[in-house]
PyMOL commands that place a pseudoatom at each C-alpha (Angstrom):
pseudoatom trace, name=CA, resn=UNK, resi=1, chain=A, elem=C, hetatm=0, pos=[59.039, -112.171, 200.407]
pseudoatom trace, name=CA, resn=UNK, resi=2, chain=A, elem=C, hetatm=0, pos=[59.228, -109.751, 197.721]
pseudoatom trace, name=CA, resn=UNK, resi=3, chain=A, elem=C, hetatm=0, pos=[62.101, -106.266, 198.262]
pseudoatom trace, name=CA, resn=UNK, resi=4, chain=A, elem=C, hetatm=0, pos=[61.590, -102.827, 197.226]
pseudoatom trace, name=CA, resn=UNK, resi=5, chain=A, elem=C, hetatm=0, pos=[65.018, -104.133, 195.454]
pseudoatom trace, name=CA, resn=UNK, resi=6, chain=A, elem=C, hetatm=0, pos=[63.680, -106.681, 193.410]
pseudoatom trace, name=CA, resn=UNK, resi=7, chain=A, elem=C, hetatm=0, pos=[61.958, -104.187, 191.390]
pseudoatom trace, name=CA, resn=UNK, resi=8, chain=A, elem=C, hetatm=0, pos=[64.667, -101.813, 190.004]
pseudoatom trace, name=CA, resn=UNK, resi=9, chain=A, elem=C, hetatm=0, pos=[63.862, -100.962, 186.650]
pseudoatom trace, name=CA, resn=UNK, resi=10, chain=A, elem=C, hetatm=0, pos=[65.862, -101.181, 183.683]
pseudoatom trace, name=CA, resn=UNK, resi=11, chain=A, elem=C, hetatm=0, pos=[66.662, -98.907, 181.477]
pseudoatom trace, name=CA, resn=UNK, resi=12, chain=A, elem=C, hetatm=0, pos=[66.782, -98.622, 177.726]
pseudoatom trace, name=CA, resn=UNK, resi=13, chain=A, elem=C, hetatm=0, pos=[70.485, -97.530, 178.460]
pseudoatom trace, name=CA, resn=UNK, resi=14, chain=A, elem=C, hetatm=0, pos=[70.807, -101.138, 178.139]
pseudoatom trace, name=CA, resn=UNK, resi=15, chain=A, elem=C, hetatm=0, pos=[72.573, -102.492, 174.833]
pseudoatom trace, name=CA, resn=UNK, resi=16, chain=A, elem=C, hetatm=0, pos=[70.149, -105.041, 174.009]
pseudoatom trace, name=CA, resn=UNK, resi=17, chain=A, elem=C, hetatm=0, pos=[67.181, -103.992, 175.870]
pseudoatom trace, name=CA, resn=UNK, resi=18, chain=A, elem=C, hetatm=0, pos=[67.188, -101.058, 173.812]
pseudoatom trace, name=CA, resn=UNK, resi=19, chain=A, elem=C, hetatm=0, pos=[67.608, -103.024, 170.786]
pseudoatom trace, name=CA, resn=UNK, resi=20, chain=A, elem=C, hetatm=0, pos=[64.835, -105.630, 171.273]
pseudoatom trace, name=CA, resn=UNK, resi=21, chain=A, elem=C, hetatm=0, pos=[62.018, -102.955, 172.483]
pseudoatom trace, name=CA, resn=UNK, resi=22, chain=A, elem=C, hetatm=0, pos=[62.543, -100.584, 169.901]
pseudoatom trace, name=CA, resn=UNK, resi=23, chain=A, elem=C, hetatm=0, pos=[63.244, -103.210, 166.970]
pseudoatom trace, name=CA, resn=UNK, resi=24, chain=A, elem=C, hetatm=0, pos=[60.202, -105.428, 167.851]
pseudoatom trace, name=CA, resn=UNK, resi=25, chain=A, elem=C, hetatm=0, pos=[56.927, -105.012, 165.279]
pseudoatom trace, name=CA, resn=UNK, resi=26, chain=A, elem=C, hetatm=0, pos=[55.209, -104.785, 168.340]
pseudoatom trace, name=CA, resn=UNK, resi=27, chain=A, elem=C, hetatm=0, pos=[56.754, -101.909, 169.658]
pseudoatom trace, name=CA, resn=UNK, resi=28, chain=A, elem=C, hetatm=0, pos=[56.411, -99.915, 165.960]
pseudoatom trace, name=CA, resn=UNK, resi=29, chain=A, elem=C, hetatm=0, pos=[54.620, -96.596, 168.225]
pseudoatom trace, name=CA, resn=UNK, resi=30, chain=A, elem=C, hetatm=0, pos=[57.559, -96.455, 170.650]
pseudoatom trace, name=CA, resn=UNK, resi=31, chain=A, elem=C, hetatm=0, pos=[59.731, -96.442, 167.648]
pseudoatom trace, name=CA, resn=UNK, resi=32, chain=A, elem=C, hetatm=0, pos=[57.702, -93.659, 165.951]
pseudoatom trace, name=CA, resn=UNK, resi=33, chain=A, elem=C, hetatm=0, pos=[57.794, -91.856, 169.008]
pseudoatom trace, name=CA, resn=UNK, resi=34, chain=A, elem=C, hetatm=0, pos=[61.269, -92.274, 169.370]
pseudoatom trace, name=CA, resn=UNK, resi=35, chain=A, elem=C, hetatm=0, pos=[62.377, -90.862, 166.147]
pseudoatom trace, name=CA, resn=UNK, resi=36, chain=A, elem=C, hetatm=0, pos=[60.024, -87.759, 166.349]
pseudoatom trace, name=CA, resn=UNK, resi=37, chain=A, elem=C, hetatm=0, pos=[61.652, -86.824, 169.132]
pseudoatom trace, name=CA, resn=UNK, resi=38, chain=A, elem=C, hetatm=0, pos=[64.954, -86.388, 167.745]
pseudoatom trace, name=CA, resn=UNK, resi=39, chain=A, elem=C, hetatm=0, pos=[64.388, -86.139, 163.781]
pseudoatom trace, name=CA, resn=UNK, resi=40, chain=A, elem=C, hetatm=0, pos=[62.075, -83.273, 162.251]
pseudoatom trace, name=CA, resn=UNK, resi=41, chain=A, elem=C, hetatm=0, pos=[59.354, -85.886, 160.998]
pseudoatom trace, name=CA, resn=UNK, resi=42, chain=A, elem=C, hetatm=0, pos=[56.301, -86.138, 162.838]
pseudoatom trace, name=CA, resn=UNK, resi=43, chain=A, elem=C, hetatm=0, pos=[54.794, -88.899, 164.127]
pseudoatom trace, name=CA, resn=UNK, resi=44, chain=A, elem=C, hetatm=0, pos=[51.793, -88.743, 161.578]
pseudoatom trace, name=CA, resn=UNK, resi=45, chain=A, elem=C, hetatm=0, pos=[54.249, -88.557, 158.848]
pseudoatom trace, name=CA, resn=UNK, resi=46, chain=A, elem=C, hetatm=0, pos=[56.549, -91.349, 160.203]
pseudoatom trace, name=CA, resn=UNK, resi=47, chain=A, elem=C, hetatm=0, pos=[53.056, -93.421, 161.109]
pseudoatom trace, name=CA, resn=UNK, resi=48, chain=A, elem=C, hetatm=0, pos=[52.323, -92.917, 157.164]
pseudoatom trace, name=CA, resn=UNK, resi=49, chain=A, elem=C, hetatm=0, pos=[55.546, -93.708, 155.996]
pseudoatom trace, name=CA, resn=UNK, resi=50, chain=A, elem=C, hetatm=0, pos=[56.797, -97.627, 155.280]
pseudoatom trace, name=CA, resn=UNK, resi=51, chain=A, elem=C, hetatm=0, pos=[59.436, -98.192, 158.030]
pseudoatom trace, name=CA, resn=UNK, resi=52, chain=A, elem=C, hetatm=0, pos=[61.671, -100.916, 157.389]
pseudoatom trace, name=CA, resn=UNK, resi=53, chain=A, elem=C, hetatm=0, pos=[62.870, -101.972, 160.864]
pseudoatom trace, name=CA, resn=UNK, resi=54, chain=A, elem=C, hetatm=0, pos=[66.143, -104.049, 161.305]
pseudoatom trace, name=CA, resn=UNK, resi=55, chain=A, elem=C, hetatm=0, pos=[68.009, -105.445, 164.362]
pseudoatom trace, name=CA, resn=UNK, resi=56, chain=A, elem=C, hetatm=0, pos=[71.548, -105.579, 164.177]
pseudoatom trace, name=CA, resn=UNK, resi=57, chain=A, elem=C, hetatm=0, pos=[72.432, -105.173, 160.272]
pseudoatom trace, name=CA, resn=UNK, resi=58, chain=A, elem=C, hetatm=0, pos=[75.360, -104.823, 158.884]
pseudoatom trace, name=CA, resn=UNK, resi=59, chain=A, elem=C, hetatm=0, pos=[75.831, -101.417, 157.279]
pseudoatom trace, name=CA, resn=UNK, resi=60, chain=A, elem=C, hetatm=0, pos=[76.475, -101.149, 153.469]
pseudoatom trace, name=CA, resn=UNK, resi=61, chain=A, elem=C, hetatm=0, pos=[79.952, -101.516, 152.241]
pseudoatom trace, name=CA, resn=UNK, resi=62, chain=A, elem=C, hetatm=0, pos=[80.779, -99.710, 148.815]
pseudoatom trace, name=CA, resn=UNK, resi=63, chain=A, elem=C, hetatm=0, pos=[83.734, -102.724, 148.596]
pseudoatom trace, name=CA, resn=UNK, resi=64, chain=A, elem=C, hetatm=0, pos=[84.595, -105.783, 149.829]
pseudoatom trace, name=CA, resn=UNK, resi=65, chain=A, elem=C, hetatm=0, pos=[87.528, -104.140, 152.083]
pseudoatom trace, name=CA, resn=UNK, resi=66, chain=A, elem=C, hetatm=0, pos=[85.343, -101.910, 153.571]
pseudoatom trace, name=CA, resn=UNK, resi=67, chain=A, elem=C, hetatm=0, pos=[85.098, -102.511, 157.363]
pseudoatom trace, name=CA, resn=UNK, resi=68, chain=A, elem=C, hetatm=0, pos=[82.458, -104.550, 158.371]
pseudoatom trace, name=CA, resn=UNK, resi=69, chain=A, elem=C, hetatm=0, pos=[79.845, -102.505, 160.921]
pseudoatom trace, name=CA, resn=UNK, resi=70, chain=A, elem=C, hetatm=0, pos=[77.189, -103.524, 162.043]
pseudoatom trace, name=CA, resn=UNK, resi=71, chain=A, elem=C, hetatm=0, pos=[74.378, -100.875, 163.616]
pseudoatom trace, name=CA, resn=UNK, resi=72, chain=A, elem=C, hetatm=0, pos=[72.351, -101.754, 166.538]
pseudoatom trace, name=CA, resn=UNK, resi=73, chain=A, elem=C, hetatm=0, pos=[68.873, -100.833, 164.601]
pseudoatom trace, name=CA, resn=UNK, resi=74, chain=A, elem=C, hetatm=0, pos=[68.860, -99.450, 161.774]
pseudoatom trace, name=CA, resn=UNK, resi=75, chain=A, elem=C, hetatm=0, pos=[65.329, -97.463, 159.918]
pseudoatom trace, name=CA, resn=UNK, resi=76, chain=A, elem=C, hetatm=0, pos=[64.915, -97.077, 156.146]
pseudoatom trace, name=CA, resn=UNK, resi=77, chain=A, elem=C, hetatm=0, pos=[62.321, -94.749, 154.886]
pseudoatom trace, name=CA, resn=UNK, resi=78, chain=A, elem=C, hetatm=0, pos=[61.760, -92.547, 151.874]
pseudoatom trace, name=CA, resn=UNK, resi=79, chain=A, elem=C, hetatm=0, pos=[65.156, -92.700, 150.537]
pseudoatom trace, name=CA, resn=UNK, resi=80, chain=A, elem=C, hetatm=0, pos=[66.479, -91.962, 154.260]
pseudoatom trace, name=CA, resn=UNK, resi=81, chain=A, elem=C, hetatm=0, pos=[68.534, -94.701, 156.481]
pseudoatom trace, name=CA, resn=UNK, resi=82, chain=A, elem=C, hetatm=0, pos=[68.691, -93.889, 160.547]
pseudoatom trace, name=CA, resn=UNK, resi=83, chain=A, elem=C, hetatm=0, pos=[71.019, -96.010, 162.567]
pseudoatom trace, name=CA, resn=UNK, resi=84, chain=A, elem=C, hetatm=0, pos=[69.945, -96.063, 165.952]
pseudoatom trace, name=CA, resn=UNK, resi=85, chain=A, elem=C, hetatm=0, pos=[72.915, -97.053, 168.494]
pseudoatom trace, name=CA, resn=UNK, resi=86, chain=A, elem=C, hetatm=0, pos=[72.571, -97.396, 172.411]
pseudoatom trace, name=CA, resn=UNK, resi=87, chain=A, elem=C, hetatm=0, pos=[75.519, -96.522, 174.652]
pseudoatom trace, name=CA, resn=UNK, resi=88, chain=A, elem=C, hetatm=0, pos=[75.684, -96.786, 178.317]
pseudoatom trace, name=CA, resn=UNK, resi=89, chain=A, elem=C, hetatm=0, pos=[78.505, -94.394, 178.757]
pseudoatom trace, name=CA, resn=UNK, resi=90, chain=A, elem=C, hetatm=0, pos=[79.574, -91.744, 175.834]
pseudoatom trace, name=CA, resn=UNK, resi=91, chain=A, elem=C, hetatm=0, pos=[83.361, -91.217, 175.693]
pseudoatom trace, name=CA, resn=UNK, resi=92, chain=A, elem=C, hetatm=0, pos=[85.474, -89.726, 173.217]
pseudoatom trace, name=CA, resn=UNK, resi=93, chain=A, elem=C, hetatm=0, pos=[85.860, -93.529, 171.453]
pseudoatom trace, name=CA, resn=UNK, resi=94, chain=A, elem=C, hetatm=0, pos=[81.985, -94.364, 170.574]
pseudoatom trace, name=CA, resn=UNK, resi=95, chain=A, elem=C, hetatm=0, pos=[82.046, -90.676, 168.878]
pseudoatom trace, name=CA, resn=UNK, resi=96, chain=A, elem=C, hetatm=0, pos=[84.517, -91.439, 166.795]
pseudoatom trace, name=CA, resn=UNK, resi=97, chain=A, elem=C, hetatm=0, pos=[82.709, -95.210, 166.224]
pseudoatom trace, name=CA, resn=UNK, resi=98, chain=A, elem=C, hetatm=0, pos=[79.340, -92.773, 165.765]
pseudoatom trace, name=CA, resn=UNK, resi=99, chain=A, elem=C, hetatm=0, pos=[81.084, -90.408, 163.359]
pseudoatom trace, name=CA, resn=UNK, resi=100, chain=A, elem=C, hetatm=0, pos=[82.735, -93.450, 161.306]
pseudoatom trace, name=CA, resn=UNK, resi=101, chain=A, elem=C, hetatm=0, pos=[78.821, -94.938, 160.861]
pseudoatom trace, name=CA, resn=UNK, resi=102, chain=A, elem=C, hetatm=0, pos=[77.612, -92.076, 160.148]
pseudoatom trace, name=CA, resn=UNK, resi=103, chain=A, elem=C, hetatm=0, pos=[80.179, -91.170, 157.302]
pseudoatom trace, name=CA, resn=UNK, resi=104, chain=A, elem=C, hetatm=0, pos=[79.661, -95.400, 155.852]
pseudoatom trace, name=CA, resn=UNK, resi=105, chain=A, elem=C, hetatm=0, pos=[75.902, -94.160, 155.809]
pseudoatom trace, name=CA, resn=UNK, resi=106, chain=A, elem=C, hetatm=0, pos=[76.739, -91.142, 153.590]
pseudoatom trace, name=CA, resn=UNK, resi=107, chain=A, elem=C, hetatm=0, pos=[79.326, -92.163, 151.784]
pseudoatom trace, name=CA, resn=UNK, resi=108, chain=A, elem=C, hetatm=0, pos=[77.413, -95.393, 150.263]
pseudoatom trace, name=CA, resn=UNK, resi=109, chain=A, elem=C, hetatm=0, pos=[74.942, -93.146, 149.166]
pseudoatom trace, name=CA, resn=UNK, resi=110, chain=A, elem=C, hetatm=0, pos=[76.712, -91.270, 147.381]
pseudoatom trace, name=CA, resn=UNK, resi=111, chain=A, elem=C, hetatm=0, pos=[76.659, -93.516, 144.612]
for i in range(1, 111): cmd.bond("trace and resi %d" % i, "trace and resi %d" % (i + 1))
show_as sticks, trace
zoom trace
């Protein structure tokens, strides 16, 4: 016999959940979607554009004794990198963990 229970859905809220539907090939149109929702490009434009999709990379280091972080999935296009991190819960600690990838991302480009 089959609950009502047995059928709670899961949500993308979910660390790796997150990571394997919006990192899969298959799932390229939910990624697309995804982004245009919270960057200014379009989905034609991002539908146009060569994505380069990858699941839990390590972000660029401009030394050796950089810290080591790795991003959850991170999107390269047209000269632009978007690291895509899922958090259950936001507290004051993963902003400062979001701020500190989001400076590595700008500051290795500065090069």
């Amino acid at each position: 016999m089959i609950t009502e229970t047995a059928f709670v859905p899961t949500s993308l809220k979910n660390d790796m959940l997150f990571k394997e539907v919006l990192a899969h090939p298959h799932n390229k149109d939910k990624l697309i979607y995804f982004l245009s929702c919270f960057t200014d490009y379009g989905e034609e434009y991002l539908k146009k554009s060569n994505l380069k999709v990858t699941y839990e990379r390590q972000l660029p280091k401009a030394n050796v004794k950089n810290k080591t972080f790795r991003g959850d999935i991170i999107v390269e296009f047209d000269n632009i990198t978007i690291n895509l991190e899922c958090y259950s819960t936001f507290v004051d600690e993963y902003l400062k963990k979001s701020l500190a990838y989001i400076m590595r991302l700008y500051s290795t480009n500065l090069g």
